[in-house]
C-alpha positions in Angstrom: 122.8 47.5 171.6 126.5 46.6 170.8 129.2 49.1 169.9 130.5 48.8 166.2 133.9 50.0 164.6 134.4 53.4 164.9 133.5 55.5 161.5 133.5 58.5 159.8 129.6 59.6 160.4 128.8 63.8 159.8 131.2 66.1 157.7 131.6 68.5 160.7 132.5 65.8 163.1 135.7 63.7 163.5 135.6 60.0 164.3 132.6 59.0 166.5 131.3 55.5 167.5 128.3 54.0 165.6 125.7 52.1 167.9 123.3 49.5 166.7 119.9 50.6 168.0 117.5 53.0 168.3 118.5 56.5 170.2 117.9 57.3 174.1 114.2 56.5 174.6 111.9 58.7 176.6 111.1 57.3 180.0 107.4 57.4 180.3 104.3 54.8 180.0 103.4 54.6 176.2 99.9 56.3 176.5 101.4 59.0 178.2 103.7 59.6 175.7 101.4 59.0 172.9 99.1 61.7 174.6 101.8 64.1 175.0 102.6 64.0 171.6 99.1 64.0 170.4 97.7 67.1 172.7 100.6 68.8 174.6 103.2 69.5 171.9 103.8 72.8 173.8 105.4 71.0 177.0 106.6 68.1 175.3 108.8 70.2 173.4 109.3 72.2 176.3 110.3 68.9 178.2 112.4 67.1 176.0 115.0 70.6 176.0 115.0 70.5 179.4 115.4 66.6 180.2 117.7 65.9 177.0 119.0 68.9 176.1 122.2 67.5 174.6 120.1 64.7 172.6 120.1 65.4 168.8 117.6 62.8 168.3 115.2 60.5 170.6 112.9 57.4 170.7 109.5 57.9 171.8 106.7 55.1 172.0 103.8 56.3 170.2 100.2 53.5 170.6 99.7 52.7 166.9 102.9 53.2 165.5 105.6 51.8 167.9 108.8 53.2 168.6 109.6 56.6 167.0 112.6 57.9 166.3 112.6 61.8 166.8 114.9 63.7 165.3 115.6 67.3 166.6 119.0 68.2 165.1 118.6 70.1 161.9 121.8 68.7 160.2 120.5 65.4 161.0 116.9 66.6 159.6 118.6 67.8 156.4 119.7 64.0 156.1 116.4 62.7 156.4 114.8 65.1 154.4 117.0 65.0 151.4 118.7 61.3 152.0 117.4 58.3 149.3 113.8 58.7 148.8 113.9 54.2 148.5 115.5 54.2 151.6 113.4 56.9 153.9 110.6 55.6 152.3 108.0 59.0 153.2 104.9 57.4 151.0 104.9 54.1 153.2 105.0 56.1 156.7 102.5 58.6 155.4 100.3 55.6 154.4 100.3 54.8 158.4 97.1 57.4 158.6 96.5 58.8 154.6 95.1 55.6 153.1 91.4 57.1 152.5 93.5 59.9 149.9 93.6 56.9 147.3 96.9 54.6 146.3 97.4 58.0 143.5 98.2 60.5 146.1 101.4 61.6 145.8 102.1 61.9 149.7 101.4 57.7 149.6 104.1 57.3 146.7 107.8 56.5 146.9 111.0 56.5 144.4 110.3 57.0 140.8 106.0 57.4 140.9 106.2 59.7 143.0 108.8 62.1 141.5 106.5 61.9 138.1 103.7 62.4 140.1 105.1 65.4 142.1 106.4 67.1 138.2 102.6 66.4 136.8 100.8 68.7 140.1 104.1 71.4 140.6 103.0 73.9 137.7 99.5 75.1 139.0 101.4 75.9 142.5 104.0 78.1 140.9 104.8 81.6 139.2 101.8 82.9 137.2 99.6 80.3 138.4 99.5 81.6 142.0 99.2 85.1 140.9 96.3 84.5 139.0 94.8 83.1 142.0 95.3 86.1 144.1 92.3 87.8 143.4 89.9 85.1 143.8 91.3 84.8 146.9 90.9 88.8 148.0 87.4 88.6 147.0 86.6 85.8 149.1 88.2 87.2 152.2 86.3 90.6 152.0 82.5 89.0 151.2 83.3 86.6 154.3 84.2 89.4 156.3 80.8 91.3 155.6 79.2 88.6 157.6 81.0 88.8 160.9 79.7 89.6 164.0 80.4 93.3 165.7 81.0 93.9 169.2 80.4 90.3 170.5 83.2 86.8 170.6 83.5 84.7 167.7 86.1 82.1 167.0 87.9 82.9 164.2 88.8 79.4 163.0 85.2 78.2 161.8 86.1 81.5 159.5 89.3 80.6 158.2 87.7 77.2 156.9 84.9 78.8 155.5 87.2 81.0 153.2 89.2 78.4 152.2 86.8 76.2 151.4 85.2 78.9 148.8 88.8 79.5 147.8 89.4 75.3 146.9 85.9 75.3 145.5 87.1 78.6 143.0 90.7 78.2 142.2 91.0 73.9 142.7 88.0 72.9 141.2 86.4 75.5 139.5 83.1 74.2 140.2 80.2 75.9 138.1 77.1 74.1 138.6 75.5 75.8 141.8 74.4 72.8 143.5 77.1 70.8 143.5 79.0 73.5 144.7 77.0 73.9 147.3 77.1 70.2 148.1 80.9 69.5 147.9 81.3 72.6 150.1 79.4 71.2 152.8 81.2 67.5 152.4 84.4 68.0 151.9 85.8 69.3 155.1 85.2 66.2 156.9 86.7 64.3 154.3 89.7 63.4 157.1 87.3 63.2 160.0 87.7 61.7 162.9 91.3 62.3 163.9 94.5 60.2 163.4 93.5 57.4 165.4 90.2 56.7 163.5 92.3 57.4 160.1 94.8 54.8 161.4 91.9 52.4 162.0 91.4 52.4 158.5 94.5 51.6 157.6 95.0 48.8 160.2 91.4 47.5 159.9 90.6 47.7 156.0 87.1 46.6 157.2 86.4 49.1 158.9 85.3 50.8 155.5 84.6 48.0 153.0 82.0 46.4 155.0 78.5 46.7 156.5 79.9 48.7 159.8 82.4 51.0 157.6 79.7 52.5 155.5 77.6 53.2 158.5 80.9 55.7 159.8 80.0 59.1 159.5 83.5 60.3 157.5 83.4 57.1 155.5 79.6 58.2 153.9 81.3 61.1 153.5 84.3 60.6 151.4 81.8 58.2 149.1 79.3 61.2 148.5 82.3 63.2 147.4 83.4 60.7 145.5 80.6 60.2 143.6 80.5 64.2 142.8 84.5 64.8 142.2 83.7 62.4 139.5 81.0 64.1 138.1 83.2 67.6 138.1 85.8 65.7 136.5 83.3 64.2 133.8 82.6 68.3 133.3 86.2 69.3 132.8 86.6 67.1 130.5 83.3 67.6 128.4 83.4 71.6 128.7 87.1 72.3 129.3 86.8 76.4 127.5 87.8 78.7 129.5 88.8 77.2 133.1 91.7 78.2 134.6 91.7 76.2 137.9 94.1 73.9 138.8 91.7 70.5 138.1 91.7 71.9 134.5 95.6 72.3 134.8 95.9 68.9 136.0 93.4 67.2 133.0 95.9 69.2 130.3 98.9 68.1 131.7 100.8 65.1 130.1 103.7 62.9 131.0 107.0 62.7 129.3 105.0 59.7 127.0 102.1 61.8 126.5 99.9 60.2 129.4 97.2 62.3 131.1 96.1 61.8 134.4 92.8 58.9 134.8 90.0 59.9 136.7 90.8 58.0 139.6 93.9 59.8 139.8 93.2 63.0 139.2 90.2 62.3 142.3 93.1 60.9 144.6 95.1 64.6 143.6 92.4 66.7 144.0 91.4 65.2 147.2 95.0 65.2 148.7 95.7 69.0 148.0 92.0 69.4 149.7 93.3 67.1 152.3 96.7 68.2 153.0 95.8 72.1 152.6 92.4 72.9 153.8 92.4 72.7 157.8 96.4 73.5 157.5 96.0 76.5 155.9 92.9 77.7 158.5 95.2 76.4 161.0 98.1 78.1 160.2 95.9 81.4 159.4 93.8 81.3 163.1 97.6 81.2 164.6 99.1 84.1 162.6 95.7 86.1 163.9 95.9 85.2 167.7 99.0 86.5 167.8 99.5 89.6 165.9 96.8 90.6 168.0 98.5 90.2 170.8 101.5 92.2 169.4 100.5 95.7 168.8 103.2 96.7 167.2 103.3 94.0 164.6 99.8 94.5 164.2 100.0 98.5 163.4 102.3 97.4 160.6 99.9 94.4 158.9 97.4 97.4 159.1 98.9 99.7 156.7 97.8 100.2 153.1 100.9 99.8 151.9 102.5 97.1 154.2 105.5 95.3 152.8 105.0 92.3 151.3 108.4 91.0 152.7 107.7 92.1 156.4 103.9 89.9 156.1 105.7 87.1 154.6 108.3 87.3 158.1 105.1 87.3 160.0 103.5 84.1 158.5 107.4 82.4 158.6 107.4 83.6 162.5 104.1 82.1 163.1 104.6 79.0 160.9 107.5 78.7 163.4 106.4 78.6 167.0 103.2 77.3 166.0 103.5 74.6 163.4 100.5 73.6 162.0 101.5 70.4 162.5 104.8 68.0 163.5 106.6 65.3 162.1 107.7 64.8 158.4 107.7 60.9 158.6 110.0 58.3 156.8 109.8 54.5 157.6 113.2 52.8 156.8 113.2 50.3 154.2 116.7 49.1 154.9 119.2 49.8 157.8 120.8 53.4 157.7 122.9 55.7 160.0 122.6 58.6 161.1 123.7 60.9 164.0 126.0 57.7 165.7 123.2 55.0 165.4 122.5 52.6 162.8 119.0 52.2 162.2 117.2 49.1 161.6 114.8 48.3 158.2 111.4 49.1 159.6 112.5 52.4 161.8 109.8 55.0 161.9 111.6 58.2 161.6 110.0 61.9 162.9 111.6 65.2 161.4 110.3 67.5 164.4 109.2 70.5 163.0 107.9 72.1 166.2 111.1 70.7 167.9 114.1 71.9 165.4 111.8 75.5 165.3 111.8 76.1 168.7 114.8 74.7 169.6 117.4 77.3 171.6 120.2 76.3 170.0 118.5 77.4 166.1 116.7 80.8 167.3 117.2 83.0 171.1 114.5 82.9 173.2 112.8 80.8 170.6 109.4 80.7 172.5 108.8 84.6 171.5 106.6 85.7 168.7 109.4 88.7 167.2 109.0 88.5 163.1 111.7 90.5 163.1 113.5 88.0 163.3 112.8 86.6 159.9 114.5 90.3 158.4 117.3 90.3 160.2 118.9 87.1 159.8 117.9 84.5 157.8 116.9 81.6 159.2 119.9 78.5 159.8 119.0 75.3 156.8 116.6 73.4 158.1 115.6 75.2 161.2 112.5 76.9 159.7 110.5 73.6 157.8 106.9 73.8 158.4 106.3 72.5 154.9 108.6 69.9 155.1 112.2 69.7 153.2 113.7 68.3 149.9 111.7 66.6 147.5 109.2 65.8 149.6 107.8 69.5 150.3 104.6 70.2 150.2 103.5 70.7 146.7 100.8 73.5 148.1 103.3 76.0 149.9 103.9 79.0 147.4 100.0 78.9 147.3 99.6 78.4 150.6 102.4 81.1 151.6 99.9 83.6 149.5 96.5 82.5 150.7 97.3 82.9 154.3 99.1 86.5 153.3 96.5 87.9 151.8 93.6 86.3 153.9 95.6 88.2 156.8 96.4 91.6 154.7 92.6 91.3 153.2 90.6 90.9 157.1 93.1 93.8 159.0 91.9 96.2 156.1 88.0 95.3 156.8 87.7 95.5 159.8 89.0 96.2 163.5 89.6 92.5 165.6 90.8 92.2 169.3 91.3 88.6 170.9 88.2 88.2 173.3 90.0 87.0 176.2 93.8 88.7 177.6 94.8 85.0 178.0 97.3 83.3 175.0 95.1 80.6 173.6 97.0 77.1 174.0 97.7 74.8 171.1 94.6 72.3 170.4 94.7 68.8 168.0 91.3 69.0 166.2 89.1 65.8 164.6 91.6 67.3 161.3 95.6 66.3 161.4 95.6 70.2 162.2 97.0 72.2 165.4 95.2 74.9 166.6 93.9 77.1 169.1 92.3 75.6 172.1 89.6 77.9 171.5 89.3 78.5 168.1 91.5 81.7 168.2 88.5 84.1 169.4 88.5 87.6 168.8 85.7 90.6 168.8 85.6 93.2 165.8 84.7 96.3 167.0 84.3 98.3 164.1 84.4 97.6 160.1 86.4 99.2 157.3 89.1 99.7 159.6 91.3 101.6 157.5 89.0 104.1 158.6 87.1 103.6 161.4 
């Protein structure tokens, strides 16, 4: 790598000197780091702020993709996050493992398609919208909660899917016809099955699906079964559209600035992105915010009252979203050289906004491995050091909604009934089959008693 003239580079630094190349590469075997990354984010966060604690950004090798640029500082993220959408290019890396969502889905689209994509699928998630969707939501939570076990283990994960499932049947697709609600209930959560190697098979190996082999893969028979009844559902909006309020119907209405309306093969490629990009992320995120403010008396005495604040529950998803990101990376691939943070880039650099690294970083938040919502009230949180939906106009669509889900999910389960975690031992962070991080065990718990407002 050769040294360059010297340039201006950040606003808060001077002059520094701009390298051609990639940043300070980790220095371990590919498949360990590739492992690391894949099942230990714990102590490979842990690691890289001990090893390179001075590195804002660094180059792992990841089996699949190449060499990854990290990036850990959160001005730097900013940059990547909010820099030229037809440079950082986040459809094309996203594409690396998302192909099966459909060449629609708005987390595959760059530049100007995906800006008029993103405007088209923003107003169900917003204001009025969300609110609406509250209840449904509620309701859900407390008839799953009638069926759960008392006095033995249970993981609570398996739970949170099952809720949110009902919840993307009810407020996505607003499914009426019994059968094929039953049906797409039990096929869609394995629409992303098999993990992120099997999904980058896809991508690598387009065979792998379109011939005699690929339809014999479990997840591939899948995805065409719920094809074939997405379609259907869609043929019902659009022949009975009276009286739905769910976001499919939302989505048929809306027109363009030409007066265009979504095709069926588009609105399928939406509808099964916001399945695929919420579904196992919200359980995720709501199996973490259980196993650990039951861990935390304190914090759990306040979720428990009738009246809890709806600011202090939304600190306690924002703390947990923090040191247990659902999951890490918000990807760009480089379509033409750039610089940033002293190096310039090549065209072809796969770039990595750490989420898990930036939020637990000790120079963003004091002893930043603690769970302490508190936090979150008394000082707001440093730009881009809390970004566990991702940043600028790439940010997940699904957040407002999924901010609520996961609130009142929580707020909904504390006032039916009485949980403790089944073992004293923190669970560990676990990747699933899903693009999800969870708990190595599911996040298990025991209720002891129901109606706990009263018990």
């Amino acid at each position: 790598m050769g040294d360059q003239a010297t340039v201006a580079n950040r606003p808060e630094q001077s002059i520094t000197r701009v390298v051609d190349g990639l940043p300070r590469r980790v220095g371990l075997p590919a498949v360990v780091q590739t492992l690391w990354l894949l099942f230990e984010m714990d102590s490979c966060v842990r690691h890289m702020y001990e090893r390179y604690p001075d590195e804002e950004m660094l180059t792992f090798r990841v089996l699949g993709f190449g060499d990854v640029v990290t990036v850990l500082d959160p001005d730097l993220i900013r940059e990547v996050l909010t820099g030229d959408g037809e440079v950082l290019r986040a459809g094309e890396a996203n594409a690396e493992a998302m192909m099966f969502l459909g060449p629609n889905s708005v987390v595959l689209l760059d530049g100007e398609p995906h800006l008029q994509a993103r405007r088209l699928l923003l107003p169900p998630f917003h204001g009025e919208a969300i609110a609406h969707h509250q209840q449904v939501v509620e309701q859900v939570t407390a008839a799953e909660v009638e069926h759960w076990p008392v006095g033995g283990p249970f993981a609570l994960w398996p739970r949170m899917r099952a809720i949110g499932m009902e919840v993307i049947l009810r407020t996505l697709f607003g499914v009426r016809d019994d059968s094929r609600r039953q049906r797409l209930g039990e096929l869609l959560p394995g629409i992303a099955g098999g993990g992120v190697f099997a999904l980058m098979a896809e991508t690598k190996l387009p065979w792998l699906t379109r011939g005699r082999l690929g339809r014999r893969l479990p997840r591939v028979r899948t995805r065409a079964q719920a094809d074939l009844l997405l379609y259907e559902e869609i043929a019902d909006h659009r022949a009975d559209p009276e009286g739905r309020e769910d976001v499919l119907a939302m989505l048929i209405a809306a027109r363009d600035e030409y007066g265009h309306g979504l095709s069926d093969q588009e609105l399928r490629d939406h509808m099964l992105t916001l399945v695929g990009g919420g579904f196992d992320t919200t359980a995720a995120a709501l199996a973490w915010c259980f196993e650990l403010v039951l861990r935390h008396t304190d914090v759990l005495a306040r979720c428990r009252e009738t009246d809890v604040d709806d600011e202090y529950l939304t600190a306690v998803v924002n703390e947990t979203l923090r040191i247990r990101p659902i999951f890490d990376g918000a990807s760009r691939k480089l379509s033409e050289p750039l610089q940033l943070g002293g190096y310039r880039l090549p065209a072809g650099t796969f770039l990595a906004a750490s989420i898990a690294g930036v939020q637990r970083s000790p120079k963003a938040y004091a002893d930043p491995w603690r769970f302490d919502p508190d936090r979150m009230l008394d000082h707001r949180p440093a730009p881009y050091t809390l970004i566990p939906f991702g940043g600028g106009t790439r940010r997940c669509i699904g957040a407002s909604f999924a901010m609520m889900e996961i609130k009142t999910v929580l707020r909904t389960v504390l006032q039916h009934i009485r949980l403790r975690p089944a073992s004293p031992r923190s669970e560990r962070s676990s990747r699933t089959r899903s693009i999800a991080i969870i708990p190595a065990r599911g996040a298990r718990v025991i209720a002891t008693a129901r109606n706990a407002l009263t018990s």
